[in-house]
C-alpha positions as CSV (number, residue, x, y, z in Angstrom):
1,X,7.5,-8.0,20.4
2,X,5.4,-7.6,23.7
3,X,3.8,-10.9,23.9
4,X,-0.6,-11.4,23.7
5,X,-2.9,-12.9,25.4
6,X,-6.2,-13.6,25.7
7,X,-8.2,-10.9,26.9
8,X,-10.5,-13.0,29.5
9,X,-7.3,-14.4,30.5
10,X,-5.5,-10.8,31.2
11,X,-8.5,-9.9,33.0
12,X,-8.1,-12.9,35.2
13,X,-4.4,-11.9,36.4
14,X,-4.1,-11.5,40.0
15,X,-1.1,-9.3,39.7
16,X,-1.2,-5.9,38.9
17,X,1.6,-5.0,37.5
18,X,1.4,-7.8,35.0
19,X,-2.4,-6.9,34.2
20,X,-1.1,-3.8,33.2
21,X,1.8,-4.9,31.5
22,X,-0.5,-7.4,29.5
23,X,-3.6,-5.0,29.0
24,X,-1.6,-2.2,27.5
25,X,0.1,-5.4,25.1
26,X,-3.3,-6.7,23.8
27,X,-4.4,-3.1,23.6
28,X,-1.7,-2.3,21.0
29,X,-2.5,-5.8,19.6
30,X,-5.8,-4.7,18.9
31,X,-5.7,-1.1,17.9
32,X,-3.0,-2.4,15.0
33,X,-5.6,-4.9,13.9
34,X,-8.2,-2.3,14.2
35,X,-5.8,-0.1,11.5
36,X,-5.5,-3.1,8.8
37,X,-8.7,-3.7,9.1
38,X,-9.5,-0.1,8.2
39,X,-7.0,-0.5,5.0
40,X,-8.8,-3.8,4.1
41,X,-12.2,-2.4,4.1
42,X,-10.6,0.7,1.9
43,X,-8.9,-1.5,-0.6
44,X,-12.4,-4.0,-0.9
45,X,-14.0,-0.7,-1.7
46,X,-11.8,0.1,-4.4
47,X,-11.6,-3.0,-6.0
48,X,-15.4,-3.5,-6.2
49,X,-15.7,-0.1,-7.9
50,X,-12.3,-1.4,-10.4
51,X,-13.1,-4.8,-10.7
52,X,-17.2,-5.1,-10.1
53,X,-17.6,-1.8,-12.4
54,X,-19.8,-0.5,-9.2
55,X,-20.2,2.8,-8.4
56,X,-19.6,4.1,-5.2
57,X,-22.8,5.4,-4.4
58,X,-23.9,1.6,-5.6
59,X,-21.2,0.0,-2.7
60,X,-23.1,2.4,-0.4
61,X,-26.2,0.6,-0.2
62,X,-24.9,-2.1,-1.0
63,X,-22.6,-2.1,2.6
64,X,-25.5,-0.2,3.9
65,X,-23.8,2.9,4.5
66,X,-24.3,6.3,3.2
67,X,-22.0,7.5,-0.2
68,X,-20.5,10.2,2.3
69,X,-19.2,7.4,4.7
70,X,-18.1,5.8,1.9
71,X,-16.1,9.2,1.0
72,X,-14.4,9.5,4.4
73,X,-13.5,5.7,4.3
74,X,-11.3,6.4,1.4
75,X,-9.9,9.3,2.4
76,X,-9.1,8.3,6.2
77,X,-7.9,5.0,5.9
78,X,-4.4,4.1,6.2
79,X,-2.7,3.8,2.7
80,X,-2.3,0.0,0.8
81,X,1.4,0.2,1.3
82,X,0.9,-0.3,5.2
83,X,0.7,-4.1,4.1
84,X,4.5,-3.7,3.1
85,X,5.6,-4.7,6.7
86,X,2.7,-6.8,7.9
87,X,0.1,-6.0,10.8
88,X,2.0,-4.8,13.6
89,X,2.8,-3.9,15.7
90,X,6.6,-4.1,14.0
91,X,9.9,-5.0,16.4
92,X,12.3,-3.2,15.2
93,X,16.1,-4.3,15.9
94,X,19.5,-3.5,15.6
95,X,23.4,-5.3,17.0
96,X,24.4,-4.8,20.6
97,X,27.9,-4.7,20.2
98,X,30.7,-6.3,22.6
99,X,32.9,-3.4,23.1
100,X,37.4,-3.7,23.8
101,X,36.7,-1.6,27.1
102,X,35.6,-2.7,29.8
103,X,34.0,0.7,30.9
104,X,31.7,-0.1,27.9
105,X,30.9,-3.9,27.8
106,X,28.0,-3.7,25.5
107,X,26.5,-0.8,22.9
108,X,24.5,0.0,20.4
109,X,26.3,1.9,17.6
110,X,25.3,5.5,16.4
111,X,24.9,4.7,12.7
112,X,22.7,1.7,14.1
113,X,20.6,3.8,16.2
114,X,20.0,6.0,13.4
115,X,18.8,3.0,11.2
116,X,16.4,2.5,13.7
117,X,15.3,5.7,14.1
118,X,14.4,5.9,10.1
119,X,13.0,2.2,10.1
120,X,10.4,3.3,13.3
121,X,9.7,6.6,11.1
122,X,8.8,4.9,8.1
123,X,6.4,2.7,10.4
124,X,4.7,5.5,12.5
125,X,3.8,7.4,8.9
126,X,1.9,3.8,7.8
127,X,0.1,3.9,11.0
128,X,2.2,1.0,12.4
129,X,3.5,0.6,16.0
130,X,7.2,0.2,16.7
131,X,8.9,-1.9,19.1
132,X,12.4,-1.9,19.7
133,X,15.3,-4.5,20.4
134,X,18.3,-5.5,20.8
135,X,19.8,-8.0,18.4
136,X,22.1,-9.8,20.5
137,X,25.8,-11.7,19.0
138,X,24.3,-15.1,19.0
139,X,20.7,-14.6,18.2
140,X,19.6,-16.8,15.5
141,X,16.1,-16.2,14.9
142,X,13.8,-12.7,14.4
143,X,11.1,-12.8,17.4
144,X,8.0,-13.5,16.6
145,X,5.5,-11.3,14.6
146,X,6.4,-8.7,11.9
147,X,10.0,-7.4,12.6
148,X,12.7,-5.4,10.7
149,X,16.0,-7.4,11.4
150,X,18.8,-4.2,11.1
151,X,21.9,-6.5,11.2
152,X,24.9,-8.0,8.5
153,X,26.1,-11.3,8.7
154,X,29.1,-10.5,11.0
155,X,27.1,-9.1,13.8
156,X,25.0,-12.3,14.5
157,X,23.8,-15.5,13.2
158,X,20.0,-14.2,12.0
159,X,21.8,-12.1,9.6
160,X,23.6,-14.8,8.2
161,X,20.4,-17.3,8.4
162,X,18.1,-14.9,6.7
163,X,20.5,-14.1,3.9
164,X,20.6,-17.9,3.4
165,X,17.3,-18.2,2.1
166,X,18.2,-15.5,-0.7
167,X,19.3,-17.4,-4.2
168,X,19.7,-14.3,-5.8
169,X,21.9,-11.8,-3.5
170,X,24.3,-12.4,-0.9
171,X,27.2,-11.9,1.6
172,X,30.5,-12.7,0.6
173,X,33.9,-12.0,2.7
174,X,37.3,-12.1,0.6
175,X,40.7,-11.1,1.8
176,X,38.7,-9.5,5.2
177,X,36.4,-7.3,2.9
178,X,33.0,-7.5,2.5
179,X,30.8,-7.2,-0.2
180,X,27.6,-8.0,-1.8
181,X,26.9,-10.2,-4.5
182,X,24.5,-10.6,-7.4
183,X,24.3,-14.1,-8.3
184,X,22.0,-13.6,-11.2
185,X,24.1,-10.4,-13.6
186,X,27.5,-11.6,-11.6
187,X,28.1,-8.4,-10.9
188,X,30.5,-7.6,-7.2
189,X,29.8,-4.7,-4.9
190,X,32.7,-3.6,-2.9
191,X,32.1,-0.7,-0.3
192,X,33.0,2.4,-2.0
193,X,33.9,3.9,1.4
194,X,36.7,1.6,2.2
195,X,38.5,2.0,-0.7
196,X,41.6,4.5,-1.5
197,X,40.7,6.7,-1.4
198,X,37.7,6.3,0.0
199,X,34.2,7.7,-1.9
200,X,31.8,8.7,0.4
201,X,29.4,6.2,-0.9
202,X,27.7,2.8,0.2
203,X,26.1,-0.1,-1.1
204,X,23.3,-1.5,1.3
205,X,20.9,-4.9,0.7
206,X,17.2,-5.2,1.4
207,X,15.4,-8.2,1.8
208,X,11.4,-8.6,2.4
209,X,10.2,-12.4,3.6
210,X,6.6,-13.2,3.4
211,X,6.4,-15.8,5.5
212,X,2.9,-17.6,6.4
213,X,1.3,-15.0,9.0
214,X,3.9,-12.1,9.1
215,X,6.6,-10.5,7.3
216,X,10.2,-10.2,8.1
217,X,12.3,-7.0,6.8
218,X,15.9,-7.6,6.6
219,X,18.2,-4.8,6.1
220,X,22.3,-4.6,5.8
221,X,24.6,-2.3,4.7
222,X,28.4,-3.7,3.8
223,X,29.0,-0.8,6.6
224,X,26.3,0.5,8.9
225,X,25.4,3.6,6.7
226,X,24.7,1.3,4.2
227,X,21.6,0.3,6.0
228,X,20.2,3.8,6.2
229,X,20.6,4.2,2.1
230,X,18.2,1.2,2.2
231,X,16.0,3.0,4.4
232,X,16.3,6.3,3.0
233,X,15.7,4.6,-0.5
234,X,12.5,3.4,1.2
235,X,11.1,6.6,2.6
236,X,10.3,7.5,-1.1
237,X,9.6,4.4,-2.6
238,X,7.6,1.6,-0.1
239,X,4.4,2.6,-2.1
240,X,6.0,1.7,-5.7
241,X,7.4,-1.3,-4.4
242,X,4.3,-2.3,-3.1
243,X,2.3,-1.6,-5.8
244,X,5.1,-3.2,-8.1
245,X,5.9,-6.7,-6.5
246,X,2.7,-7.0,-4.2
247,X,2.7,-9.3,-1.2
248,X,5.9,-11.5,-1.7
249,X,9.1,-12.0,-0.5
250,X,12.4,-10.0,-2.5
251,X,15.4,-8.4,-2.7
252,X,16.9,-5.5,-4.0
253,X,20.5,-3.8,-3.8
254,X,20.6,-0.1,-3.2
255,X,23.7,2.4,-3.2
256,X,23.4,5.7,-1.5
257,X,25.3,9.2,-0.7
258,X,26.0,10.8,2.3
259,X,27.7,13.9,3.8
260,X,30.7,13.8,5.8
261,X,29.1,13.4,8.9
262,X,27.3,10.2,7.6
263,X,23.8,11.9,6.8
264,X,22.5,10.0,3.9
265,X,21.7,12.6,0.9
266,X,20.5,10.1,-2.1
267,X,19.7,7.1,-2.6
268,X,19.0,4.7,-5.4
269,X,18.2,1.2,-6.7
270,X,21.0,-0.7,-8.3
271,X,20.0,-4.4,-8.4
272,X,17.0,-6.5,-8.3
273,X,14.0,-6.0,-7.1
274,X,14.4,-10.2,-7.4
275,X,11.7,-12.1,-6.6
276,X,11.6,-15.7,-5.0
């Protein structure tokens, strides 16, 4: 996440190139607040006509606007869901991978990319900025501000470290397989694609941590397509899970489909949504 300042304080900078950098930082800073504040203004409307029994043509004068202003408001807005992943803007990051060949020291890996790729699409259709990064192999912490974390426990310590604070899902590795485990039913998920023969099938695990002033998306699949299930599931159903658990922190397990070229073609929830 591109790092804000104070606006007298960019204004102040004597280099140029930093000014810029630093104006065009604060500028996305403010535009995303600019956005939320449009959804809270929406949702306040909506609640004083649910809860307050007022009409809308009554929270027009009342907010001293006309009942056509108060028309476009709801319609223009962006929708309640937006809240699902914070503020923004969002980072958005996924492994950088050490590879056996020296010609390729580091990479990101396709399926990865095309996590990412999903993840920044379901952000630009909530009106939310995307900012990528790399998740380096001994990063231990998401950067600060809202972020999706795109990353198992095997690929660097965060994983591991958020999936810690989970009592109800988690990691386990037995006899060098992976799978994912729901502490609450008992029940063991084993990737459907390793086994023989293999299904061309995944299971993936979702996290969401409300933390004090931003929210932290964690996503992992027991293999990387897994990850795009749980993204793919999320297209479709952010607004119901919104709607459903509100603004807290959960899990959920989600299985998916795909072709043979890894394209994921369903998606569906198969544990949880667990609150904590």
């Amino acid at each position: 996440m591109a790092e804000v300042d104070d606006f007298d304080a960019v204004r102040g900078d004597n280099d140029p190139i930093r000014r810029a950098r630093r104006a065009a930082a604060l500028q996305t800073h403010y535009q995303q607040r600019a956005t939320e504040l449009s959804r809270l203004r929406k949702a306040a409307i909506e609640e004083a006509h649910r809860d307050l029994n007022l009409s809308y043509t009554e929270i027009a004068k009342a907010l001293g606007i006309t009942k056509g202003r108060i028309t476009q408001i709801r319609g223009s807005a962006p929708a309640p869901e937006r809240a699902f992943f914070g503020v923004g803007p969002v980072s958005v990051g996924v492994p950088l991978r050490h590879g056996a060949d020296h010609r390729m020291r580091t990479y990101v890996d396709a399926a990865d990319m095309t996590a990412q790729t999903q993840a920044e699409g379901i952000l630009a259709s909530l009106s939310l900025a995307a900012e990528t990064f790399n998740i380096e192999p001994d990063l231990e912490t998401p950067p600060a501000g809202d972020t999706i974390v795109i990353c198992g426990p095997r690929s660097a310590p965060v994983g591991s470290r958020l999936l810690a604070r989970d009592n109800h899902l988690g990691f386990t590795r037995e006899d060098e397989r992976w799978r994912i485990d729901d502490r609450d039913s008992g029940e063991r998920y084993f990737s459907p694609r390793l086994e023989e023969p293999p299904r061309d099938e995944e299971f993936g695990y979702f996290a969401r941590h409300r933390e004090e002033n931003r929210v932290v998306i964690h996503v992992a699949g027991i293999t990387a397509v897994g990850s795009s299930g749980v993204l793919h599931y999320l297209q479709t159903n952010v607004r119901d899970l919104f709607t459903k658990q509100g603004d807290v922190s959960f899990s959920m397990i989600v299985k998916c489909s795909f072709s043979s070229d890894t394209t994921v073609t369903s998606s569906e929830l198969v544990a949880g949504p667990y609150r904590w």
